[in-house]
N, C-alpha and C positions, 0 to 999 in steps of 0.2 A: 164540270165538277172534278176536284181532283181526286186520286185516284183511296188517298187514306180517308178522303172524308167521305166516300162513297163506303166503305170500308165499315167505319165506324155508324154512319147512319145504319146501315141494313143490319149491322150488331144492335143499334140502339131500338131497333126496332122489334130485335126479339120478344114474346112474350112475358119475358121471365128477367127481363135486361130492363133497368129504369134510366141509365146514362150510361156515358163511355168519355175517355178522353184516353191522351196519349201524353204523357209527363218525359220533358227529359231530367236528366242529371240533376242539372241548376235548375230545375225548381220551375220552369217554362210550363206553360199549354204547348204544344206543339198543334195536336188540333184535339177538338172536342163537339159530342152531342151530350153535352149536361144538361139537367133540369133546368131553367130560367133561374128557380128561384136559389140556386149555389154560385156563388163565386169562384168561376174558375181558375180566376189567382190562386185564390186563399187551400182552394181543393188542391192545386199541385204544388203549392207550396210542403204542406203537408205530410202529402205525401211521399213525396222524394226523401222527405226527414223521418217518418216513419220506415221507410226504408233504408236507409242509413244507420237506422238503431237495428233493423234487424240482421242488417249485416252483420253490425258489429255486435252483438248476441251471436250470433251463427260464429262468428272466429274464436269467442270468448269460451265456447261449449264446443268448437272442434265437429262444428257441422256445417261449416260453409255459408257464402252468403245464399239466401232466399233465391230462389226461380219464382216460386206462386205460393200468396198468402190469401188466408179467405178470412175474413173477418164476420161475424155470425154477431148482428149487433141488434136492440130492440127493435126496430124499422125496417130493419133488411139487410143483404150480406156486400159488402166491399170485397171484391178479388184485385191486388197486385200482382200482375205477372210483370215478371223480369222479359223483356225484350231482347233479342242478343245487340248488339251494340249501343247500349246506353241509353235504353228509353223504358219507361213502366209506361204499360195498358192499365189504365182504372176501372172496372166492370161495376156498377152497383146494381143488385140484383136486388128481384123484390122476396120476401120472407116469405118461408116453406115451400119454394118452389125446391123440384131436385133440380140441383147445379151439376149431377154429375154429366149432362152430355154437354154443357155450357164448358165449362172446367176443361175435358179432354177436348172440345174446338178452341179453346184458349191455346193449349199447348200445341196443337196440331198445325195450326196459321200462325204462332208468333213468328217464324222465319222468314214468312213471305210479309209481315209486317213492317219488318226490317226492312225490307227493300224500299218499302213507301216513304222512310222518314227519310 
């Protein structure tokens, strides 16, 4: 097994983690453990353009593009972290769990993530 999707599996495995993917740039799966029942396409399509707007909101208000966005939605919460070299981590977590130790191992392993893509 290779070494990002061992990676992602043992993330998607957390408690409190319901999927995981790895989005590049253009809008790709790079790889992913998402639910069955989502389309990985359509999920990193998405997202990448989600992120793109929030970039450009961040230059527009003079606060840079996004690192990490946590979206807090009826069903459960979506994290984009910014990867360094061109890739977003998708985290969807499940609702009222605390994400703060989930969050700081986000930021803590994005670098070593990098090295998998």
């Amino acid at each position: 097994m290779q070494p990002l999707r061992s990676i992602l599996l043992a993330l998607a495995e957390r408690p409190e983690v319901a999927g995981v993917a790895v989005v590049s740039d253009e809008g790709l799966i790079v790889e992913s453990a998402l639910p069955s029942t989502l389309d990985p396409e359509a999920v990193a399509a998405h997202a990448v353009s989600v992120f793109r707007y929030l970039a450009s909101l961040g230059g527009a208000v003079a606060q840079g593009a996004p690192r990490q966005v946590v979206v807090e939605g009826t069903a459960g919460v979506l994290v984009l972290h910014r990867l360094p070299g061109g890739a977003t981590l998708l985290v969807l977590a499940a609702p009222g769990d605390d994400l703060g130790i989930l969050l700081n191992d986000l930021r803590r392993h994005a670098p070593a993530l990098e090295q998998l893509i």
